[in-house]
C-alpha positions in Angstrom: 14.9 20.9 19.9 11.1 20.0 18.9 8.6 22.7 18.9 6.0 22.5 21.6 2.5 21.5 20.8 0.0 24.6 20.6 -3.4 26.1 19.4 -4.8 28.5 17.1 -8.3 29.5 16.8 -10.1 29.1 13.1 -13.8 30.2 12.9 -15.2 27.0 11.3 -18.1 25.3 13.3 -18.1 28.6 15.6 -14.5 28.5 16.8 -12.0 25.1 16.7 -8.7 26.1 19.2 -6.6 23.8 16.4 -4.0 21.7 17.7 -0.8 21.5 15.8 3.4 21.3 15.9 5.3 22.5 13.6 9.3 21.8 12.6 10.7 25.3 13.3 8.8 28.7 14.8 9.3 29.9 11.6 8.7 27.9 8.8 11.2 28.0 5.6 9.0 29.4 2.3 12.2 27.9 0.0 10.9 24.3 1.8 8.1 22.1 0.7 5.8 21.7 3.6 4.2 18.5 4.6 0.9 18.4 6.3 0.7 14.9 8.9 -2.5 14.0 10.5 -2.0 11.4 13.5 -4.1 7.8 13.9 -7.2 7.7 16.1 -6.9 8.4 19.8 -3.2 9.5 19.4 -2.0 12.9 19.6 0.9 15.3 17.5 2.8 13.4 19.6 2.9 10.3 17.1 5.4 11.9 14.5 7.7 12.6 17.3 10.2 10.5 15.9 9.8 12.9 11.8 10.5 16.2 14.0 13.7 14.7 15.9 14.3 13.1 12.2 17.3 16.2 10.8 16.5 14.8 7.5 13.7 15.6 7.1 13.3 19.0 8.8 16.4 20.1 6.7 14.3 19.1 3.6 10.8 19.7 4.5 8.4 22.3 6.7 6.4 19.6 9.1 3.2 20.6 10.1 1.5 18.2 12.5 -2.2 18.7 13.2 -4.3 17.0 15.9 -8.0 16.1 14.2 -11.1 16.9 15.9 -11.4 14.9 19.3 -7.5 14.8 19.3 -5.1 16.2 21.6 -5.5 19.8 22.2 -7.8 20.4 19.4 -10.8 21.8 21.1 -14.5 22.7 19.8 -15.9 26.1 21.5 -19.4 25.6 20.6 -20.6 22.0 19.6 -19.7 18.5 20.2 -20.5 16.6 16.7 -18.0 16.6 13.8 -16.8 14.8 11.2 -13.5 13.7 9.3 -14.8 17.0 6.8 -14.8 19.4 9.7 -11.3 18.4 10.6 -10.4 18.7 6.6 -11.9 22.3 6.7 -10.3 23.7 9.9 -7.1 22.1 8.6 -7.1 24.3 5.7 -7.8 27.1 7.7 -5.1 26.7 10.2 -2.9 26.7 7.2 -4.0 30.0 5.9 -3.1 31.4 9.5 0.6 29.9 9.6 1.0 31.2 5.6 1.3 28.2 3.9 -0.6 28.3 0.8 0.6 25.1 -0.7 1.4 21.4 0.7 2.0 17.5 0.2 -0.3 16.0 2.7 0.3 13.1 4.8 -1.7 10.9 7.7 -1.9 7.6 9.1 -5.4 5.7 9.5 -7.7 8.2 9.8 -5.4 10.7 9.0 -4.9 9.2 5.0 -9.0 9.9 4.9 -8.3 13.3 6.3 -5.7 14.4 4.3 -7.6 12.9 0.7 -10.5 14.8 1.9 -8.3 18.3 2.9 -7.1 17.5 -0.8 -10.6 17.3 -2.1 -11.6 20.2 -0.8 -9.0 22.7 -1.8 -7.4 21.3 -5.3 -6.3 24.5 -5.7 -4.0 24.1 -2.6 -2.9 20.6 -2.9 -2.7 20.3 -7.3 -0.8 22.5 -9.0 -2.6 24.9 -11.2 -0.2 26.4 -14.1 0.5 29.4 -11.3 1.2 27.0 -8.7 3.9 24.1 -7.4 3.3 20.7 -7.6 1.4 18.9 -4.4 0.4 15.0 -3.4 -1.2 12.9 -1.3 0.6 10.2 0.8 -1.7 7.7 2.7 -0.4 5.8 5.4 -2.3 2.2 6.7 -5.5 3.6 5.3 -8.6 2.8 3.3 -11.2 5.0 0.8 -13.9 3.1 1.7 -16.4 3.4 4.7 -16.6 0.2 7.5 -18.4 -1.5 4.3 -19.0 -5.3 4.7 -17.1 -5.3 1.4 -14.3 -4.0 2.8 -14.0 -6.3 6.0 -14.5 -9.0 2.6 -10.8 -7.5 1.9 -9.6 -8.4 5.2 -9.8 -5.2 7.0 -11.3 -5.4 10.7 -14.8 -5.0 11.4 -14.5 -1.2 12.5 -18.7 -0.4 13.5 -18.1 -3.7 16.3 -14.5 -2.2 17.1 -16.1 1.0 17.7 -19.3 -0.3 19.7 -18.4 0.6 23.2 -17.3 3.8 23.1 -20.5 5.0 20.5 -22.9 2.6 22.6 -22.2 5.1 25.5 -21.6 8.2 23.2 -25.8 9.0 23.7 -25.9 9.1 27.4 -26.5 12.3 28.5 -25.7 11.5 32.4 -22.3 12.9 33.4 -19.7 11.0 33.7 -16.9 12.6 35.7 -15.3 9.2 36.9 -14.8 8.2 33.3 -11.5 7.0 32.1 -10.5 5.7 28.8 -8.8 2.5 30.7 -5.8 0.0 30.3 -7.9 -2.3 28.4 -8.7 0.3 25.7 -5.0 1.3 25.2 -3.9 -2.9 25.1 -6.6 -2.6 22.4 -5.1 0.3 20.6 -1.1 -0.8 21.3 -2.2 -4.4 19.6 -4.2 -3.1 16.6 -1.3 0.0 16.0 1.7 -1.5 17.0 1.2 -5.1 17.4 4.8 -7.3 17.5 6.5 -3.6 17.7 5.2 -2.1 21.4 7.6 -1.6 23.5 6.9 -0.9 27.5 7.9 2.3 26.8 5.7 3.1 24.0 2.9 1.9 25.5 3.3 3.6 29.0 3.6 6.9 27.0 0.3 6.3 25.2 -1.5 5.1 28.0 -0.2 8.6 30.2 -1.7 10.6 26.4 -4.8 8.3 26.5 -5.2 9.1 30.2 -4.6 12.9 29.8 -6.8 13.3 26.9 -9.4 11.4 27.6 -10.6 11.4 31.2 -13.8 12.7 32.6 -17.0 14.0 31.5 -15.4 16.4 28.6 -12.7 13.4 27.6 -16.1 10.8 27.4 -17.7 13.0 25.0 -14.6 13.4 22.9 -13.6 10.1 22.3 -17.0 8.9 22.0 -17.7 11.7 19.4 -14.3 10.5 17.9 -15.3 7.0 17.6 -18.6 8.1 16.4 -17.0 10.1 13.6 -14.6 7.0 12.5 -17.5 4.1 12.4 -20.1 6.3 11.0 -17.7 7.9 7.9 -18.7 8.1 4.6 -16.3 6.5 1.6 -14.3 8.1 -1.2 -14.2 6.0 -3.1 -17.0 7.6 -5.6 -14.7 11.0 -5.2 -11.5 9.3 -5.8 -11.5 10.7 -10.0 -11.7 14.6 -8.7 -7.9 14.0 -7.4 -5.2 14.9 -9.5 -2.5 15.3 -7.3 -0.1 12.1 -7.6 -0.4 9.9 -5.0 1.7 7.5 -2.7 0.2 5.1 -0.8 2.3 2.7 2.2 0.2 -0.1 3.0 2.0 -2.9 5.5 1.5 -6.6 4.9 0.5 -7.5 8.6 -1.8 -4.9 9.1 -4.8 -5.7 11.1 -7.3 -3.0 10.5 -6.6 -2.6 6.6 -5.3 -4.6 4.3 -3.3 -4.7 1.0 -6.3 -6.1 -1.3 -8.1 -3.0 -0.1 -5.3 -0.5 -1.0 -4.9 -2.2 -4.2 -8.8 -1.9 -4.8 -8.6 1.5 -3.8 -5.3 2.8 -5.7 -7.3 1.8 -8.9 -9.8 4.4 -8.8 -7.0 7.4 -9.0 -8.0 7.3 -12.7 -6.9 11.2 -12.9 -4.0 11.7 -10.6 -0.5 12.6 -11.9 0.7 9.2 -10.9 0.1 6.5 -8.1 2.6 4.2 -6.3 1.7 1.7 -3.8 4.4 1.0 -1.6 3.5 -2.7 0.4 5.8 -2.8 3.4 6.2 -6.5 4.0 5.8 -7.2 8.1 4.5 -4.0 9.0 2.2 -3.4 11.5 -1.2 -0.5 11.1 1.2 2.1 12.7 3.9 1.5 9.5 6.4 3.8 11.0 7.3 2.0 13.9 8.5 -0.7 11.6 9.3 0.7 8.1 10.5 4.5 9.5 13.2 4.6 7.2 11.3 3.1 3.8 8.6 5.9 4.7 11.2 8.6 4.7 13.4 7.8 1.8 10.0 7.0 -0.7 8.8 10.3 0.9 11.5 12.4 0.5 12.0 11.0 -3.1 8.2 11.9 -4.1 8.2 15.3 -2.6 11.4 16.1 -4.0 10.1 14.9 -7.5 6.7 16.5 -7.2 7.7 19.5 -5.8 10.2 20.5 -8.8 9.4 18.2 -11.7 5.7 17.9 -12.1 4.8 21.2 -13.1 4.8 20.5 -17.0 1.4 17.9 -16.0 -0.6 20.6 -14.8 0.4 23.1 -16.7 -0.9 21.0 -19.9 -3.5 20.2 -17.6 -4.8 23.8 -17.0 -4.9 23.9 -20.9 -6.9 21.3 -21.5 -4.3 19.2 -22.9 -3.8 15.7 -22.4 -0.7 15.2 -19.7 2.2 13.3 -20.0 2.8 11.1 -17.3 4.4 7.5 -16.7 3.3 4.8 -18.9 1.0 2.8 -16.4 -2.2 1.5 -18.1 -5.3 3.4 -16.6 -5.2 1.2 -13.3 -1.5 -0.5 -12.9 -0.3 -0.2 -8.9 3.2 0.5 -8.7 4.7 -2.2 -6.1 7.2 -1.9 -3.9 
């Protein structure tokens, strides 16, 4: 039976009511746990199909947490955030469920969320010679900002994508009768799951998108949220401070970022234990809809390896030493 959605309350930016899943109401220490951040304007809801998945939940501890503007995630005392605040409160949701260590995980957004979770705490997310091996695994995402260099790549142009929603995000007038609309989820069902909607999939996300985002409160979040995802900054200058290994699933028919940009991007992991780009051929932004069961069995291969095997790397790593790790070259992509 899947846990229900629910909140906790963390004190960054004067109170965040965090919302998250998790895999079991008590979570197994002897498990690695994986941290999962959904795609814009979707909820926990979007790894439905990992926490019904016994696979996975006999292997790992899922944690699924709702970003800022997501869900049941809910500021107390301001509106504005960015994909940092949702990093920070992240880490402190953890500390309240216990978990001290973690492989992190997200799709879209949630791959610059969980690289930036992983900036922020190393200690949490690389192994220090006290501690077990972590990674990062992002999932149809990019380092870069909405740069024109990127949309060079042949990802979308995210700043026009974004334009409606932050064109009304600085009017103060309430708008009470305010409702996301059917022409916003189309948008979002053809850029996520393109060839791979379903009726059903698509009335379930338009009932979320109506839920979540109706009315004067639901204007301001997904504005705020739209906001947030045009106006990030890049990584790409940060990119050497992770040492964690990395795993990367791009799909070949993405429409809002490409391979050439996870390629351009996978070579500035100059420090991490190891990277491996996985190129899903056919796969649409949302990748699991279409390459659920590559995901899972690259996943559970990494975490497995990571969590057991890698801690000889940090450990000469944490001396200073010069680590061993797989003969590469200092910027060879692993395919898939």
């Amino acid at each position: 039976m899947t846990t229900p959605i629910k909140t906790l309350l963390v004190p960054h930016l004067g109170g965040i009511h965090v919302g998250h899943r998790v895999s079991a109401s008590l979570l197994d220490p002897a498990k690695p746990t994986l941290v999962l951040f959904n795609p814009f304007t979707t909820t926990a809801d979007y790894f439905l199909p990992q926490f019904q998945d016994k696979a996975l939940t006999d292997a790992l501890n899922l944690v699924a947490i709702e970003p800022l503007g997501h869900g049941k995630t809910q500021l107390k005392k301001t509106e504005s955030f960015t994909h940092w605040d949702s990093a920070i409160m992240s880490l402190q949701l953890l500390d309240i469920l216990g978990i001290d260590k973690d492989f992190t995980s997200g799709t879209s957004q949630g791959g610059w969320i969980a690289t930036r979770m992983a900036l922020l705490a190393s200690d949490r997310v690389w192994a220090s010679i006290f501690q077990t091996v972590k990674g990062v695994i992002p999932i149809g995402s990019s380092m870069d900002f909405e740069s024109p260099r990127s949309r060079e790549l042949g990802c979308w142009d995210g700043p026009e994508a974004c334009s409606g929603l932050v064109g009304i995000a600085g009017d103060p007038a309430p708008a009470h009768d305010f409702e996301s609309g059917d022409a916003y989820c189309d948008f979002l069902m053809k850029i996520g799951y393109g060839v791979a909607v379903t009726p059903e999939i698509r009335d379930f996300w338009a009932e979320s998108l109506k839920k979540n985002y109706s009315g004067d409160e639901g204007k301001r979040r997904i504005c705020m949220a739209a906001v947030c995802l045009a106006g990030r900054g890049g990584l790409r200058e940060r990119l050497t401070y992770i040492r964690c290994p990395v795993l990367w699933f791009q799909g070949t028919d993405d429409v809002v970022f490409s391979v050439r940009q996870a390629k351009e991007d996978m070579k500035l992991f100059t420090n991490s234990a190891t990277i491996k780009l996985v190129t899903c051929k056919g796969s649409v932004h949302f990748l699991g809809s279409t390459h659920g069961e590559t995901i899972q069995r690259e996943l559970l291969e990494f975490i497995s390896t990571w969590n057991k095997g890698g801690s000889l790397y940090f450990e000469t790593l944490s001396r200073g030493g010069q680590p061993r790790v797989e003969k590469r070259g200092p910027h060879k992509v692993q395919g898939f």
